[in-house]
N, C-alpha and C positions, 0 to 999 in steps of 0.2 A: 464531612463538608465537601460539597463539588466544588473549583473555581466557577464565580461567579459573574459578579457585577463586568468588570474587562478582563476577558483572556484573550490575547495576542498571541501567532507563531511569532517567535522573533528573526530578526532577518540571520541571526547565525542558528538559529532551529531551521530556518530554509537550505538554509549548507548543509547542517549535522543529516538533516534529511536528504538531501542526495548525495553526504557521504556514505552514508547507512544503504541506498539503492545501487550502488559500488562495491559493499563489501569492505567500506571503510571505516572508522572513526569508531566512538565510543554510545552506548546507548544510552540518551539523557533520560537518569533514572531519578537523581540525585534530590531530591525537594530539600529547598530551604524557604523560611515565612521569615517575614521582617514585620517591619514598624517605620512610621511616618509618612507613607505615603496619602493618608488623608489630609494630614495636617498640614502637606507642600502641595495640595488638589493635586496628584500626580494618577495618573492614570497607566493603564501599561499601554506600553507602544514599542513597534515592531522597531523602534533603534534601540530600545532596553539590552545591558548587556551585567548590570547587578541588580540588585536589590536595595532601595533605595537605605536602608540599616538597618543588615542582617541579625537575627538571633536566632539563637542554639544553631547545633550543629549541624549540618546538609543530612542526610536520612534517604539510603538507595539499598535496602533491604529487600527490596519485591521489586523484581524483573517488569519492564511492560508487558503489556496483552495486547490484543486485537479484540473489540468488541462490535458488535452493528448499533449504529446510530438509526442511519435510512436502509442503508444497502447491506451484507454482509460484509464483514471486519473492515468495515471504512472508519474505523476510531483506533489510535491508538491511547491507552492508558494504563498511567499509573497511579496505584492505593498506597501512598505511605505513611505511617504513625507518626505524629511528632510529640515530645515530652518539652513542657518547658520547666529547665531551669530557675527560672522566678515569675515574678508576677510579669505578662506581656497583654500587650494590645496592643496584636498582629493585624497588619492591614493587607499583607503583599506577602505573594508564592512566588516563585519560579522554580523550573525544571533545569538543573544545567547537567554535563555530561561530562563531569564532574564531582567528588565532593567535596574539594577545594579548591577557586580557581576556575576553571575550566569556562565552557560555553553554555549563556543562556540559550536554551531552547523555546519554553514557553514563561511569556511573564504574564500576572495576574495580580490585579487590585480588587478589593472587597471593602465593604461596609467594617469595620474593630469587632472584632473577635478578643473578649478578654480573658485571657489565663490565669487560673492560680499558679503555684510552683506546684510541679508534679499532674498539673493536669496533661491529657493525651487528648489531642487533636489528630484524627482521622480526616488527609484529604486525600482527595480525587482528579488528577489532572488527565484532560481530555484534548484532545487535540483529532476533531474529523476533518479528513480529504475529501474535500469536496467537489 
């Protein structure tokens, strides 16, 4: 699954990214999905800094990439699995740099996505410089 319907950089993903162009800070690898954000019409937006209520645990097993969107490696992204724990109807991603804590990078709302326990959700988080 790509982020879809809204993915926002958030405004501490505009810092984490010109700490990263410095030589600084941590790489937001971390994905975590929640629940609720349909049901509060919440959208993502560049002051998002959680997940409006998180589940299972953050997931920063695969490094980012560089991919071409338009131009050559003008995308960063990251692929990571996620396993849920029990039944969910996951609305909302974000990337923080982090896997506990830390700063949101990218937030993203979607259409319920529903999980069995033990099912794995493959997503996609992209973020092109444009």
């Amino acid at each position: 699954m790509a982020f879809g319907t809204a993915t926002v950089l958030t405004n501490a993903g505009k810092a984490i990214t010109t700490n990263r162009l410095i030589g600084a800070g941590t790489e937001p690898k971390f994905l975590g999905v929640g629940t609720g954000a349909t049901t509060a019409a919440r959208t993502a937006a560049a002051a998002d800094t959680a997940l409006s209520t998180p589940v299972e645990s953050r997931v920063g097993t695969n490094n980012g990439t560089r991919v071409t969107t338009t131009v050559s490696n003008d995308t960063y992204q990251v692929v990571q699995t996620i396993t849920a724990a029990s039944d969910r109807a996951i609305d909302e991603a974000g990337l923080f740099d982090a896997s506990t804590a830390g700063n949101m990078y990218l937030s993203a709302t979607f259409p319920v996505v529903n999980l069995l326990t033990g099912d794995s959700i493959q997503i996609t988080a992209q973020v092109q410089y444009t």
